[in-house]
Every structure is written in C-alpha cells, then in structure tokens.
C-alpha positions in Angstrom: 0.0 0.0 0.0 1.2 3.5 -0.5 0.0 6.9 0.9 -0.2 10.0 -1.1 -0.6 13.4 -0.6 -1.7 15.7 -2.3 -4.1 14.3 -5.3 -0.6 15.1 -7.6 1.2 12.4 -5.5 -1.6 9.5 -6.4 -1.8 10.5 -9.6 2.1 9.9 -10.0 1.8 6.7 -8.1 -1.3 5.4 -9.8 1.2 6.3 -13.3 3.3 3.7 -12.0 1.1 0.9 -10.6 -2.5 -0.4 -11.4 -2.4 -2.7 -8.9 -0.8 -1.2 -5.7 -3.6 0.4 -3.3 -2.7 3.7 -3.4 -4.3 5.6 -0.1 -4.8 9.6 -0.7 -4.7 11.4 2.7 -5.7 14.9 1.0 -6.3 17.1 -1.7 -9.2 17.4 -4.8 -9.6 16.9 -8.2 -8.9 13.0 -8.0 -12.0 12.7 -10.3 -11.4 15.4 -12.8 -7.8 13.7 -13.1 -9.5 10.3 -13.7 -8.0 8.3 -10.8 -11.3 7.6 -9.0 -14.7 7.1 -11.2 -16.6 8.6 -8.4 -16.6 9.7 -4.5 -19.2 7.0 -3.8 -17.3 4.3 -5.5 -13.7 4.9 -6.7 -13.3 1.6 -8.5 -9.4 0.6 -9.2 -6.8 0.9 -7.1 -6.9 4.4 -5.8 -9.1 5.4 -2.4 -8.7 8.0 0.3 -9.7 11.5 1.6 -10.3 14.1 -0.6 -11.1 18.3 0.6 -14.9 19.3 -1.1 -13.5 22.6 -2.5 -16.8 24.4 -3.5 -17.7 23.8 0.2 -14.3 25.1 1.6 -14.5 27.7 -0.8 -18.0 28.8 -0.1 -16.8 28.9 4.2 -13.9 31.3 3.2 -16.1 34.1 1.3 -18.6 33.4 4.4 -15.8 34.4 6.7 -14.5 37.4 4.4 -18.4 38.3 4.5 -18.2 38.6 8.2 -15.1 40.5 9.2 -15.9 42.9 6.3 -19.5 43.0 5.6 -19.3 45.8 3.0 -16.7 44.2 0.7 -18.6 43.3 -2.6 -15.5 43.7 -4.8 -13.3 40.6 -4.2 -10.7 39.1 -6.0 -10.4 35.8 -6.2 -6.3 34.8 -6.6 -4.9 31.3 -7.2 -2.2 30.0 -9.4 -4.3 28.3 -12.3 -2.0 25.3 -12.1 -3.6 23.6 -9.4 -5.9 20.0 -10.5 -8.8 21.5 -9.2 -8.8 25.0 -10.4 -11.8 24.4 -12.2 -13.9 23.3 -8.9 -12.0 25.6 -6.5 -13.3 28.5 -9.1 -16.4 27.1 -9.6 -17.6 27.1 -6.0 -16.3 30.5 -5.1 -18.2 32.0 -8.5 -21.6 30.5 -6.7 -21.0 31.5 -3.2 -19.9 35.3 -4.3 -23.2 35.2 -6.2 -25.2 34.2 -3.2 -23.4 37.0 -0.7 -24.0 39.4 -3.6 -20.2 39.9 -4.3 -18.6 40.6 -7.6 -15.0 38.2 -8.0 -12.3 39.9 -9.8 -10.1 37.0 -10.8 -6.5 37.0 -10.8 -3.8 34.2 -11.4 -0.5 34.3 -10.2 2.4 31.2 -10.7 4.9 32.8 -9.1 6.2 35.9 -6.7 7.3 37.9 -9.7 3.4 37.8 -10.6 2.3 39.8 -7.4 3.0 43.2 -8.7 0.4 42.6 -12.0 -1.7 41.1 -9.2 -1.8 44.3 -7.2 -2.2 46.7 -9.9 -5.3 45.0 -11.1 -6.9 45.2 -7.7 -6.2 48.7 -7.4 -7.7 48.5 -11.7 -10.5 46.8 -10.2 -11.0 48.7 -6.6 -11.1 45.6 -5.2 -12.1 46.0 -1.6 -11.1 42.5 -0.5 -8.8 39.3 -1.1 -9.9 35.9 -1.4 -6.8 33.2 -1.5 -8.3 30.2 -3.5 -7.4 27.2 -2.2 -3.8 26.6 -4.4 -1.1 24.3 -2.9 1.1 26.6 -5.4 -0.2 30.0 -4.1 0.9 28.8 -0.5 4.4 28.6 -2.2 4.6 32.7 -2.5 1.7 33.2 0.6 4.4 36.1 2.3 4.3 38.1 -0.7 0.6 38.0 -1.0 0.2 38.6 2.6 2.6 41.7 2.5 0.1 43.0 -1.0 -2.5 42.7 0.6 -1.3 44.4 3.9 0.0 47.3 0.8 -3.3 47.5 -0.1 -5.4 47.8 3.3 -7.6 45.3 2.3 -9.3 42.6 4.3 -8.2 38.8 3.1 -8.8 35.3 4.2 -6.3 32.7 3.0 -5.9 29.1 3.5 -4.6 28.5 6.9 -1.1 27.6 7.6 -0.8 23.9 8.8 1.9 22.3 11.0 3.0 20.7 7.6 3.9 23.9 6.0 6.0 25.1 8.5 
C-alpha cells in the first residue's frame, strides 16, 4: 500500500502501478484527473480522503463576509495550475453570487506575478482578497500577505498547517 498526498502524488503513483492500493490522505480533483470514477465508488486501485473545494470555498467568502460585511468587490487569486482549479473556481463563483459579491479573478504562478496582481486590484477597486485554495499559491503566501497588507484590504487565506511550516 502507498499513501499519497496531495491528489498530484496518487496521480504519480497510480502512473506507476495499477495494482498497488494507493491511499490519498488529502487534496481534490482525484475525479477530474480520472484516478477515481466517483466519490461513492472509486473503482481501481486508488481510495482515500479528498477536501470538497466548493464547500471550503463557499466557508472562506462566508468568513470574508463577516469580518468585512461591505466588501462586494473581491478578488479571487490562485495560481491556475492547481488540478482542481476548475472546482476551487467554480464554487467561489456561486457562493460570491449568493453574498451578492462581484469576484475579480486574478492568477499568479509565481512571486514575480504579485505586482500585475496588485495593480489590477487597485484597476478593479477591489475591496477585499480571497486566497483560493492553491497548494502553489501557499508557495509565495508572504508576498501576497505583505500585497494585501499594501493595499489595506481585508483577506482570508488558507490556513497555515503544522506541515507547512
């Protein structure tokens, strides 16, 4: 048996064996990147835990709602790379719609990216930040921090886990 985290860590291992049981401990997008045929019954070789990103994604822009209840321009930031962009942006689309809040989206791959970033939020008068939930993002999370701190503007970001440290 071998563990694997995140959902880019099966996939790898599931590249290389069909037969050993793979275990994910985290992550999304195992569907969309065709290791499991469905939550309810993953068929093959590949099982686990998997994060429900439209839910996590609809908590954050809760959260955002209630430590600035005004905000209704927020931008939305992730990397693009990540296997379950298209869910991540999916669910934060439908829960901005349901707090009434327009999502300016923005992609950034690396550090370097931060200053086009910032200059469209200031564009857009964004008056809020919403950190997607991106493994990659967490890579440059100080320079987004220190924009958003730049910019005075309220922002909820995936929280740092003993992992990351």
């Amino acid at each position: 048996m071998a563990i694997a985290s995140p959902v880019l860590s099966a996939q790898a291992l599931a590249r290389e064996s069909k037969t050993v049981p793979i275990v994910m401990a985290s992550g999304a997008g195992a569907q969309r990147l065709g290791l499991i045929a469905s939550l309810a019954h993953p068929g093959g070789n590949v099982t686990g835990l998997q994060n429900q990103l439209d839910e996590l994604s609809a908590k954050q822009l809760e959260f955002l709602r209630e430590i600035a209840p005004n905000a209704k321009r927020v931008m939305a930031l992730s990397s693009g790379l990540g296997a379950s962009e298209p869910d991540v942006r999916e669910g934060s689309r439908a829960a901005a719609k349901t707090f009434g809040m327009t999502l300016i989206e923005a992609l950034a791959d690396s550090p370097t990216r931060i200053g086009e970033v910032s200059a469209a939020c200031e564009r857009e008068r964004c008056e809020a930040l919403l950190v997607l939930l991106d493994p990659n993002v967490q890579n440059f999370r100080s320079e987004v921090v220190a924009m958003a701190a730049r910019l005075r503007i309220p922002a909820v970001y995936r929280p740092i886990s003993p992992s990351d440290r």
